[in-house]
TORKOL-4160 file (C-alpha; in steps of 0.2 Angstrom, whole numbers, padded with zeros to 4 digits, m for minus):
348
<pt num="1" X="0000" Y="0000" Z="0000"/>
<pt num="2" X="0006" Y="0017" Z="m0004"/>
<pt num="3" X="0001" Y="0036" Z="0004"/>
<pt num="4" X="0006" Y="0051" Z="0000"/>
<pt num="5" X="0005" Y="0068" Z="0010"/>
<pt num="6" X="0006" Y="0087" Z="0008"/>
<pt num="7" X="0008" Y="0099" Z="0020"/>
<pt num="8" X="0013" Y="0117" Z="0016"/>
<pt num="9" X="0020" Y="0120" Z="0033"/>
<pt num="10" X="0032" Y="0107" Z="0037"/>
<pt num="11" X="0044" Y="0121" Z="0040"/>
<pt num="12" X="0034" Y="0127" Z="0053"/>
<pt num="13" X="0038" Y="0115" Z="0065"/>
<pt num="14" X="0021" Y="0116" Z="0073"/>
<pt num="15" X="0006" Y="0104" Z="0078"/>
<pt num="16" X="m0001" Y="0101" Z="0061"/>
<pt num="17" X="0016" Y="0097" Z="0055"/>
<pt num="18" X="0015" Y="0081" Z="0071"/>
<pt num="19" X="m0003" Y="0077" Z="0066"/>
<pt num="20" X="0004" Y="0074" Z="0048"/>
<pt num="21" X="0018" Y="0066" Z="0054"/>
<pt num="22" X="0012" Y="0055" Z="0065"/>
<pt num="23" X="0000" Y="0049" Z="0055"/>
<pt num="24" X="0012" Y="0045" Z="0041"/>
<pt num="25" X="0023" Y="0035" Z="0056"/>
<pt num="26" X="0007" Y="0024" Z="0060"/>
<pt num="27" X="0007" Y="0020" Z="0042"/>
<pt num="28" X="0025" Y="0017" Z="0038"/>
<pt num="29" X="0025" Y="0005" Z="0055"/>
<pt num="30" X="0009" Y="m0006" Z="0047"/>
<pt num="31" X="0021" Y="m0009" Z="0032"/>
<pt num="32" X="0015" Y="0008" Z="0019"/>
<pt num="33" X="0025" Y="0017" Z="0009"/>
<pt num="34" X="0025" Y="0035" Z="0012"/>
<pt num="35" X="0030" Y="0049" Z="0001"/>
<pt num="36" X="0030" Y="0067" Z="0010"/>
<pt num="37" X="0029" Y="0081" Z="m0004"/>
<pt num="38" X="0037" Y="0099" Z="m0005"/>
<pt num="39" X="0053" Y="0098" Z="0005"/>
<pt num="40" X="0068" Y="0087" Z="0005"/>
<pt num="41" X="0077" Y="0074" Z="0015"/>
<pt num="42" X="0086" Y="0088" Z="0023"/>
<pt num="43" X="0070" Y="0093" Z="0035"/>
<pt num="44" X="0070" Y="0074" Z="0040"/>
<pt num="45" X="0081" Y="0077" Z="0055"/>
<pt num="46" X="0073" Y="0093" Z="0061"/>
<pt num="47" X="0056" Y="0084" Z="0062"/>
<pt num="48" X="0062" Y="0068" Z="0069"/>
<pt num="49" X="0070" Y="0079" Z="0083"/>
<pt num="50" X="0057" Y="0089" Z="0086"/>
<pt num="51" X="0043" Y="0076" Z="0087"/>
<pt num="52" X="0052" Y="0061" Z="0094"/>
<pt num="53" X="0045" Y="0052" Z="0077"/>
<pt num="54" X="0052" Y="0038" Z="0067"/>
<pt num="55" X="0051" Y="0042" Z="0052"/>
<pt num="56" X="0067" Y="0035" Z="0045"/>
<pt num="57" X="0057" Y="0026" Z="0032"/>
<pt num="58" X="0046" Y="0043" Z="0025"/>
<pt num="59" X="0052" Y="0047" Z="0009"/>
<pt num="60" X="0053" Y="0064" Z="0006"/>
<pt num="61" X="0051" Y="0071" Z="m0012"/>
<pt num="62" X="0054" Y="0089" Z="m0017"/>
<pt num="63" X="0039" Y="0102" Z="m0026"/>
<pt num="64" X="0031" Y="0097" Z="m0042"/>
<pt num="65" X="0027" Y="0114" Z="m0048"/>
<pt num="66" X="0017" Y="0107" Z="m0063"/>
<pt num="67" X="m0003" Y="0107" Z="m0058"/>
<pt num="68" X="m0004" Y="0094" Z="m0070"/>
<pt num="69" X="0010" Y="0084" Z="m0063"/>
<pt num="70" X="0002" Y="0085" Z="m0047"/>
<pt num="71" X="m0015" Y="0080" Z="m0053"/>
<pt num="72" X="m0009" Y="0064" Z="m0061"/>
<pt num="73" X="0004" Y="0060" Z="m0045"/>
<pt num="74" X="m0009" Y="0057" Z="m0033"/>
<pt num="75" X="m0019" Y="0044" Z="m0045"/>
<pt num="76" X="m0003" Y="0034" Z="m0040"/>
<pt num="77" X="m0006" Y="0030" Z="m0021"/>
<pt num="78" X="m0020" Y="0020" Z="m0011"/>
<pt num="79" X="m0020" Y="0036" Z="0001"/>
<pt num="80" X="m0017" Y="0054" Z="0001"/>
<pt num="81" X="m0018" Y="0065" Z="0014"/>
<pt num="82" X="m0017" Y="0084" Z="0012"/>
<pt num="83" X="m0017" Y="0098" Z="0023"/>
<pt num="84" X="m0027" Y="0113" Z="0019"/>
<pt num="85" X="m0022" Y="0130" Z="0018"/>
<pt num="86" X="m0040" Y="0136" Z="0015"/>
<pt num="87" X="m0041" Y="0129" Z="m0002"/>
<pt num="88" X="m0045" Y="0113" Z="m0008"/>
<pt num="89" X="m0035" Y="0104" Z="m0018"/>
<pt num="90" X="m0039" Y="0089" Z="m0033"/>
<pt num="91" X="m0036" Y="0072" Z="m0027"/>
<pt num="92" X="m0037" Y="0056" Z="m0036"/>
<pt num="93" X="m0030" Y="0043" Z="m0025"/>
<pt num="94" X="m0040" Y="0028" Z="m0018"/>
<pt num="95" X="m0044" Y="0037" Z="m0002"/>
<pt num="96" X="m0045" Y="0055" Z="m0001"/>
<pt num="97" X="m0042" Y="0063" Z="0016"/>
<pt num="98" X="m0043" Y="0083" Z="0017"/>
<pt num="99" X="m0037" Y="0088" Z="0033"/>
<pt num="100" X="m0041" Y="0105" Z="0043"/>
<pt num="101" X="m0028" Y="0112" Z="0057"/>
<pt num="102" X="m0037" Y="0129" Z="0056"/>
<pt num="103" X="m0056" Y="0138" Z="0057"/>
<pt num="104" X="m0054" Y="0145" Z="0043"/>
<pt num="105" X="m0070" Y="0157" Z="0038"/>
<pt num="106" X="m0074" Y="0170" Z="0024"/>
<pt num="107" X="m0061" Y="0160" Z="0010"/>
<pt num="108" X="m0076" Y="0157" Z="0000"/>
<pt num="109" X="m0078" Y="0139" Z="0004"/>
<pt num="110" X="m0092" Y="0136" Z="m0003"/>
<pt num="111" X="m0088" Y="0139" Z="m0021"/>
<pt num="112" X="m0094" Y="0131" Z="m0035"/>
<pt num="113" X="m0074" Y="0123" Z="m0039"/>
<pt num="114" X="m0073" Y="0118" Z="m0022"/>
<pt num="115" X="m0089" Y="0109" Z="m0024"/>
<pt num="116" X="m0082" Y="0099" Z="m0038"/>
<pt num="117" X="m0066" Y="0097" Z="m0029"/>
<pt num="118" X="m0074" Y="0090" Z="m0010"/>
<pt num="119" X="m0083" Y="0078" Z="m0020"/>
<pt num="120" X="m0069" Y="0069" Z="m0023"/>
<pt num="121" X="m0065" Y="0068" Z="m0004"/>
<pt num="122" X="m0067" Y="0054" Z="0006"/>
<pt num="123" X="m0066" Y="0064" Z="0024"/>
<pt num="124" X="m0064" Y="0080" Z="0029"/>
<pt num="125" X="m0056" Y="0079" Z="0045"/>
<pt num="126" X="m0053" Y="0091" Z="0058"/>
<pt num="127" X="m0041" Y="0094" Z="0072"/>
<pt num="128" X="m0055" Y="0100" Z="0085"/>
<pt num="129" X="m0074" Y="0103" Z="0089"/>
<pt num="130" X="m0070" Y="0120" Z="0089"/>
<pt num="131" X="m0061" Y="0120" Z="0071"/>
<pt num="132" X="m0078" Y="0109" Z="0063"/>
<pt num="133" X="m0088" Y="0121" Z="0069"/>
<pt num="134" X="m0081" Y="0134" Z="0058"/>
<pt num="135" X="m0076" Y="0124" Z="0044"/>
<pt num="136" X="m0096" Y="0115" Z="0042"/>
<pt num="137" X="m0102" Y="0131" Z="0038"/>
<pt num="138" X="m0089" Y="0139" Z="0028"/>
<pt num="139" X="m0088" Y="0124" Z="0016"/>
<pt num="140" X="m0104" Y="0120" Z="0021"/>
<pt num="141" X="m0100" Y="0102" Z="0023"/>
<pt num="142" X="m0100" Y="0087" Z="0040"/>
<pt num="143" X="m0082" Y="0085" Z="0046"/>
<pt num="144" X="m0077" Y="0073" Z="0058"/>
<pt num="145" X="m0066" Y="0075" Z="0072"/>
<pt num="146" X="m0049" Y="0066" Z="0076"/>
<pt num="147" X="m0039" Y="0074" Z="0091"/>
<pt num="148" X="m0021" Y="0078" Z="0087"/>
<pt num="149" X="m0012" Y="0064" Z="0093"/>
<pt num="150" X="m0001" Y="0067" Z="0110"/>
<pt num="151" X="0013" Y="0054" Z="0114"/>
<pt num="152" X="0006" Y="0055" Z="0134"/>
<pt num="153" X="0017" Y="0040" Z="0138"/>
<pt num="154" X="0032" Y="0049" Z="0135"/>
<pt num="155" X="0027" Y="0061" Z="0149"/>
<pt num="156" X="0024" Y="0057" Z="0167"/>
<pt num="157" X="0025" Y="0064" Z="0183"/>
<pt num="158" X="0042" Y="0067" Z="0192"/>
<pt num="159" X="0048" Y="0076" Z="0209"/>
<pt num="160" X="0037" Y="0093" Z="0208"/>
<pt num="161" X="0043" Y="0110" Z="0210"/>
<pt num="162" X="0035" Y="0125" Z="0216"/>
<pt num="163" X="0036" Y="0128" Z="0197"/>
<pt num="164" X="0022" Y="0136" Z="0185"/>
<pt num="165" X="0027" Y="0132" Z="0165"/>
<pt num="166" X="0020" Y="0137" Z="0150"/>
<pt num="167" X="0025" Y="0131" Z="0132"/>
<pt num="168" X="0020" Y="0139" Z="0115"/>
<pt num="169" X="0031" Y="0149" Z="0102"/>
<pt num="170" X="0038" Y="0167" Z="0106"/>
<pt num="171" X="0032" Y="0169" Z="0087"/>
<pt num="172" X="0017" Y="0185" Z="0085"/>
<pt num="173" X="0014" Y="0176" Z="0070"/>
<pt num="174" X="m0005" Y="0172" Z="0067"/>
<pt num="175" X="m0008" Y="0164" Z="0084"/>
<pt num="176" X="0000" Y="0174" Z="0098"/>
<pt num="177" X="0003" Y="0166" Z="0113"/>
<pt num="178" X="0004" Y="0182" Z="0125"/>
<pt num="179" X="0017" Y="0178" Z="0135"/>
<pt num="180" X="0020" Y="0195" Z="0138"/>
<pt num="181" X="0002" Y="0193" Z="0149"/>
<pt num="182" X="0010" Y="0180" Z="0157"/>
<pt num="183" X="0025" Y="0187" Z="0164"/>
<pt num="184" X="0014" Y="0203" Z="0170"/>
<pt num="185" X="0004" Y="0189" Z="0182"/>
<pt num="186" X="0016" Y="0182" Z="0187"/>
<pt num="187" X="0025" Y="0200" Z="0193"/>
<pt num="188" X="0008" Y="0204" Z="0201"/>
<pt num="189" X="0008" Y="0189" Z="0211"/>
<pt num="190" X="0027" Y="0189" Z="0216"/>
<pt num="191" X="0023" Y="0208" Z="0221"/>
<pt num="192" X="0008" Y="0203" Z="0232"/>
<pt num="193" X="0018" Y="0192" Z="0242"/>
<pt num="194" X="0022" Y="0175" Z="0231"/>
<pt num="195" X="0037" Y="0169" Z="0236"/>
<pt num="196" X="0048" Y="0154" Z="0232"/>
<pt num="197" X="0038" Y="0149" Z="0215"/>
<pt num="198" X="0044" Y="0152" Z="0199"/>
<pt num="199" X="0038" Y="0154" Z="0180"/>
<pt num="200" X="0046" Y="0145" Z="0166"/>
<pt num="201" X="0041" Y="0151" Z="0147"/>
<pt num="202" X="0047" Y="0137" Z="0136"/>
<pt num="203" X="0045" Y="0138" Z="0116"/>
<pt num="204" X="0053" Y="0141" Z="0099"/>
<pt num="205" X="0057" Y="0157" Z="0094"/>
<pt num="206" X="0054" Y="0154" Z="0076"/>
<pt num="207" X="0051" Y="0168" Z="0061"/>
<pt num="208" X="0051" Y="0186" Z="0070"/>
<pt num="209" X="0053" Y="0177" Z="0087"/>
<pt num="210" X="0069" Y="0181" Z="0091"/>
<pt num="211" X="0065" Y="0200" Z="0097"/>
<pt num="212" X="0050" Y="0195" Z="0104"/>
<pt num="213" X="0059" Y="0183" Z="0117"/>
<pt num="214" X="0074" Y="0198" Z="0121"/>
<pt num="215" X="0057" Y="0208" Z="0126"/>
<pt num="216" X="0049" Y="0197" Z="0136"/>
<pt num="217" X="0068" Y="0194" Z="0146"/>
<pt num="218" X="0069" Y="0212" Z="0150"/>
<pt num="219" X="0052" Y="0214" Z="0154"/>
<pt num="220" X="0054" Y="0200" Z="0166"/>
<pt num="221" X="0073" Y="0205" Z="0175"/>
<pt num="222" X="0072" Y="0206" Z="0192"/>
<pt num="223" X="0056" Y="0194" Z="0194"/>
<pt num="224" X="0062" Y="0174" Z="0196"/>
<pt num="225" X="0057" Y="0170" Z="0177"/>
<pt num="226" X="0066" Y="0160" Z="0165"/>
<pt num="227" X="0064" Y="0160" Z="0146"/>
<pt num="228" X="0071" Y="0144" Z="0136"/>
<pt num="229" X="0069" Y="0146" Z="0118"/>
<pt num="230" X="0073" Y="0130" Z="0103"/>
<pt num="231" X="0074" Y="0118" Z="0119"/>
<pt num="232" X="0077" Y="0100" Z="0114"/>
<pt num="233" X="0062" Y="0086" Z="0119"/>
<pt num="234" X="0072" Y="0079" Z="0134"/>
<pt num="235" X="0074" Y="0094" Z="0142"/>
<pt num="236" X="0058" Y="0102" Z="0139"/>
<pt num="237" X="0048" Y="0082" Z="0148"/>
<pt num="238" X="0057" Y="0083" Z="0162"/>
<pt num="239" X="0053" Y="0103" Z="0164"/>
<pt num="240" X="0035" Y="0095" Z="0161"/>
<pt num="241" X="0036" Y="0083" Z="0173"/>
<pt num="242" X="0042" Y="0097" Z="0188"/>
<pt num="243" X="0032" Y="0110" Z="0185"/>
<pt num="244" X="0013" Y="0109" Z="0196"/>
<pt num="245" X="0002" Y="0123" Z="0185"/>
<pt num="246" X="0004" Y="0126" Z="0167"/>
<pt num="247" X="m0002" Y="0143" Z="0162"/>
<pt num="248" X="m0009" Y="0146" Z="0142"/>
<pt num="249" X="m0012" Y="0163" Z="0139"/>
<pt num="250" X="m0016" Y="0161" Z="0118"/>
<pt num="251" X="m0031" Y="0168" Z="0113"/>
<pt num="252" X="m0031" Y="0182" Z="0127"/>
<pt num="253" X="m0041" Y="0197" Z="0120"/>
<pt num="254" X="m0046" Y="0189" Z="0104"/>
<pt num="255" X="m0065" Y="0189" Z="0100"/>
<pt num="256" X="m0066" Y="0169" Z="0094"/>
<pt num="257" X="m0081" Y="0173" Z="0084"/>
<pt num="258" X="m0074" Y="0185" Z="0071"/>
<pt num="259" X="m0055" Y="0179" Z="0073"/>
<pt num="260" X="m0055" Y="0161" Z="0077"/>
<pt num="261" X="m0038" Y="0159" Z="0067"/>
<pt num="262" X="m0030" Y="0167" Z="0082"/>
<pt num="263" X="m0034" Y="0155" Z="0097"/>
<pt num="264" X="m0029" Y="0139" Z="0099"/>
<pt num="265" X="m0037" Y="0127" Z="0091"/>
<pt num="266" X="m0034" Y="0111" Z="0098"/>
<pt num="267" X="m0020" Y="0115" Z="0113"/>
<pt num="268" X="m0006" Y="0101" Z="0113"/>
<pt num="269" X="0005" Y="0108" Z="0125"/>
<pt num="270" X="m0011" Y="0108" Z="0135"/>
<pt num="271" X="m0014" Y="0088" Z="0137"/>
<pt num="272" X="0006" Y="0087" Z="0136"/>
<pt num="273" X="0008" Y="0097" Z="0155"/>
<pt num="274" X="m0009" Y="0085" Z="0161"/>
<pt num="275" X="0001" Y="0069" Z="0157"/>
<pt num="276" X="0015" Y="0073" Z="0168"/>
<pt num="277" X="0001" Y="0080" Z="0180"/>
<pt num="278" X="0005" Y="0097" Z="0179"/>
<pt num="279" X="m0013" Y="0108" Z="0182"/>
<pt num="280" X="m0019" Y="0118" Z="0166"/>
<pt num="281" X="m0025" Y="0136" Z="0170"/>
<pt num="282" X="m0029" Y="0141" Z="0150"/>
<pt num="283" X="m0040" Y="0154" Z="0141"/>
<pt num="284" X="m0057" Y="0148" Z="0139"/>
<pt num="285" X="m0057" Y="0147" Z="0124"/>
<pt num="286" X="m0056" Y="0138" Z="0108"/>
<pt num="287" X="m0049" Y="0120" Z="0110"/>
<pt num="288" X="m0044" Y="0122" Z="0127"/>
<pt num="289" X="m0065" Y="0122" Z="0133"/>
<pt num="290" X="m0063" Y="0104" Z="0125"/>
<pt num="291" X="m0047" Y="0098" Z="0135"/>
<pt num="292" X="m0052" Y="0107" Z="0152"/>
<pt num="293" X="m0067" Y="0104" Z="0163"/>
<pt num="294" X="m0069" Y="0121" Z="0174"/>
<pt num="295" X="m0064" Y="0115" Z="0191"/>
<pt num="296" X="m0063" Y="0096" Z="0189"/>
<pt num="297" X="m0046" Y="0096" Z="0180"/>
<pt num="298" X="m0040" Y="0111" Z="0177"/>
<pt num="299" X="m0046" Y="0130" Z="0178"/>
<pt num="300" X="m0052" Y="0142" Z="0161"/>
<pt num="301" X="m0048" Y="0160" Z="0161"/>
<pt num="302" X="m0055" Y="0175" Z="0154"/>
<pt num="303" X="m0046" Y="0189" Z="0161"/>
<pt num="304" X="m0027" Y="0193" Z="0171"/>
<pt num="305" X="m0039" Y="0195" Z="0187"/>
<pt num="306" X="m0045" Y="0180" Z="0185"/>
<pt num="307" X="m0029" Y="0170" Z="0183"/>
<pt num="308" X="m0020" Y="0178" Z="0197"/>
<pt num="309" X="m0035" Y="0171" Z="0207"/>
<pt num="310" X="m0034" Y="0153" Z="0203"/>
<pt num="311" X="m0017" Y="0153" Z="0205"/>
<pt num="312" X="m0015" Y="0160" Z="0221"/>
<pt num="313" X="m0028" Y="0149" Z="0227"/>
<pt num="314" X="m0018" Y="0133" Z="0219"/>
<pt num="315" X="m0003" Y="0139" Z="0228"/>
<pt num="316" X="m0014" Y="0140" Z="0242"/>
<pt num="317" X="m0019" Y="0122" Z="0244"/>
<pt num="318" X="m0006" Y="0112" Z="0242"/>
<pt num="319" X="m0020" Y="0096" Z="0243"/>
<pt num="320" X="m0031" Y="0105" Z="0229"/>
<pt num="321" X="m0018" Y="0105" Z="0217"/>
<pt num="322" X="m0011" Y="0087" Z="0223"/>
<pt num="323" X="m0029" Y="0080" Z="0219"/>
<pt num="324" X="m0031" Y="0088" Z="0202"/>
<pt num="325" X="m0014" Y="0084" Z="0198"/>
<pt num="326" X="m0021" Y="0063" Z="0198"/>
<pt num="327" X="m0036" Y="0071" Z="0188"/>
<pt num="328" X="m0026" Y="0077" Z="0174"/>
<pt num="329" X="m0016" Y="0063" Z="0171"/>
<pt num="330" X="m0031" Y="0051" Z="0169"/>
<pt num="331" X="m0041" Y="0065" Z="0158"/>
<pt num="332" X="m0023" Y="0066" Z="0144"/>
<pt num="333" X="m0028" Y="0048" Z="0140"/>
<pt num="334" X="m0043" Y="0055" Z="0131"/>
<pt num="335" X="m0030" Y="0063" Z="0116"/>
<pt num="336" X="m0017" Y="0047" Z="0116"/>
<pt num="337" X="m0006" Y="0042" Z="0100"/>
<pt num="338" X="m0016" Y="0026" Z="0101"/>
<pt num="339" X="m0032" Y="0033" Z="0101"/>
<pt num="340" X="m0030" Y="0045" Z="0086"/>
<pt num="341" X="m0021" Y="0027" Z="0077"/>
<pt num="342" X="m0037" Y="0017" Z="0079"/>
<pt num="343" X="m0047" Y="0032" Z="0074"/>
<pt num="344" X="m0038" Y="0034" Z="0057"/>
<pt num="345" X="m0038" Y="0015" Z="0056"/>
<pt num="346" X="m0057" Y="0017" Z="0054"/>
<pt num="347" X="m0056" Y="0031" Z="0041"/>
<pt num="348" X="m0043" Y="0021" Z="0030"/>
C-alpha cells in the first residue's frame, strides 16, 4: 500500500506538522510506503527531533510545480492526505483525506470549484470541535473529528517544583501566545507576596521570534522567570514533569467569533503538561474548553484578574492541586497516539 502527503507548513515546526507526521509513522509501522511532498530529505532530521517520530522510512520528495503533474501523482497512491491551507485541492488517489488544522472562515468555501473538488474527498477531517464548527459552515460540509495525537506515555510525573510552566512559540505570527500577559501575572503575584515559585516560558522562537523573546527577558529581570527558547524534547519532559500549574495565555483578548484563526485550536502543549500532572490554567477558549473541565481538571480564564486568582488559590492548597494533579493525568488519555491510530484505522 502506498500514501502520499502534503503539508505546506512542514517548515513550521508546529502541531499540524506532528498530526501529519504522526499519521504518516502509523502508516509506515503497518508496512505503507510513504512519500512526503514539497521539501527534501534535509528537513527529516529537524522533524524527527522535534517530534520524537520515526520516520526514517518517509520518503521525502521535493515540489512538483506542474498542476498537471500534481494531478496525475496522486492517481498513484492507495491514500493521500493533504493539509489545507483554505483551499481545496484535486485528489485522485484511492482514499481522499482533506485535513483542517485551522477555522478558517470567509475564504469562499463554498464555491462552485470547491464543490467539484470535495466531492472527490473521502473525509474531511478536523483537528477539533472547535475548528468543525467553523469549517461546516464555511464549506458547508460534516467533518469529523480526530484529536491531534499526544505521545502521553512519554510524559509522566516526576519530583514537583513549586514551578508554574507554560509552552508555546515566542512567534506574534497568526496565533499569539501572549506571554507577555504572562509574565505581567506572574510579577503581580510575586509583588503581592508569592514567594519561592517560579515561571518558566518554554518555546521556539521561530520567524520574527527572536525579538519577541529579548522583550519578554527584559520585561521579566528582576522577577524569578526563565525563558528557554529551541529547547530539545528531553529537556523540555522533564521541565514538564516538575512543574505543578501550566499557564496558556493564547487567545487572550481575541474575540473567537470573528477571529478564530488566532486561538488555539486544539492546545497540545495543554494535554502534554496534564500527562505529567502538571494543572492547566488556560484561556477559555477555543480547543482548550474541550481539554479542560472548569474545576474538575483544570481551571479556564477570561481575564489577568481571574488568573491571578486561581493561581493564588492553587498555591494556596497544596491538597487541591495534589488531587487535580491525579485528575489530569487520567483526563490526557482522552487525546493518546493510540487513540488517534485506531481512529484513522477506521477512516482508512
Amino acid at each position: 500500500m502506498k500514501a502520499g502527503f502534503f503539508n505546506p507548513y512542514l517548515d513550521t515546526l508546529g502541531g499540524g506538522e506532528r498530526y501529519t507526521l504522526s499519521l504518516a509513522e502509523h502508516l509506515i509501522k503497518k508496512g505503507w510506503e510513504v512519500d512526503v511532498f514539497g521539501y527534501d530529505s534535509q528537513i527529516k532530521k529537524d522533524l524527527m527531533t522535534k517530534f520524537n517520530l520515526k520516520i526514517e522510512r518517509v520518503n521525502f520528495v521535493p515540489g512538483v510545480s506542474s498542476l498537471l503533474k500534481r494531478l496525475k501523482m496522486t492517481r498513484q497512491y492507495d491514500l493521500f492526505f493533504w493539509l489545507s491551507d483554505g483551499s481545496v485541492p484535486f485528489l485522485f488517489s484511492r482514499n481522499n483525506i482533506l485535513h483542517f488544522q485551522v477555522p478558517f472562515h470567509g475564504v469562499n468555501g463554498r464555491s462552485t470549484l470547491n464543490r467539484i473538488k470535495l466531492k472527490r474527498m473521502n473525509h474531511l477531517v478536523c483537528n477539533s470541535k472547535f475548528t468543525k464548527r467553523f469549517i461546516d459552515q464555511e464549506y458547508r460540509v460534516k467533518s469529523e473529528v480526530i484529536y491531534p495525537p499526544i505521545d502521553i506515555e512519554s510524559f509522566s510525573p516526576g519530583k514537583k517544583k513549586n514551578l508554574i510552566l507554560s509552552v508555546g512559540r515566542f512567534s506574534q505570527l497568526l496565533q499569539a501566545k501572549r506571554q507577555d500577559v504572562l509574565v505581567s501575572s506572574f510579577k503581580t503575584l510575586c509583588n503581592q507576596g508569592l514567594k519561592g515559585w517560579q515561571l518558566v516560558l518554554a518555546g521556539a522562537t521561530g520567524v520574527g521570534g527572536q525579538d519577541y523573546f529579548n522583550q519578554l527577558k527584559q520585561k521579566a529581570k528582576g522577577y524569578p522567570i526563565k525563558l528557554l527558547a529551541d529547547i530539545d524534547f528531553k529537556t523540555l519532559k522533564k521541565i514538564y514533569s516538575e512543574a505543578k500549574i501550566f499557564w496558556s495565555a493564547s487567545g487572550y483578548g481575541i474575540n473567537e467569533e470573528k477571529e478564530p484563526e488566532k486561538v488555539e485550536h486544539f492546545g497540545i502543549a495543554i494535554v502534554e503538561a496534564m500527562a505529567a500532572g502538571c494543572v492547566p490554567v488556560a484561556v477559555g477558549k477555543g480547543g482548550a474548553k474541550e481539554i479542560i473541565k472548569n474545576g474538575k481538571n483544570g481551571f479556564l480564564w477570561e481575564n489577568e484578574k481571574e488568573l491571578i486568582k486561581i493561581t493564588q488559590e492553587l498555591v494556596d492548597s497544596p491538597k487541591t492541586l495534589n488531587t487535580l494533579a491525579k485528575a489530569v493525568v487520567k483526563s490526557s488519555q482522552k487525546f493518546s497516539k493510540k487513540r488517534f491510530q485506531q481512529r484513522f484505522n477506521e477512516v482508512i
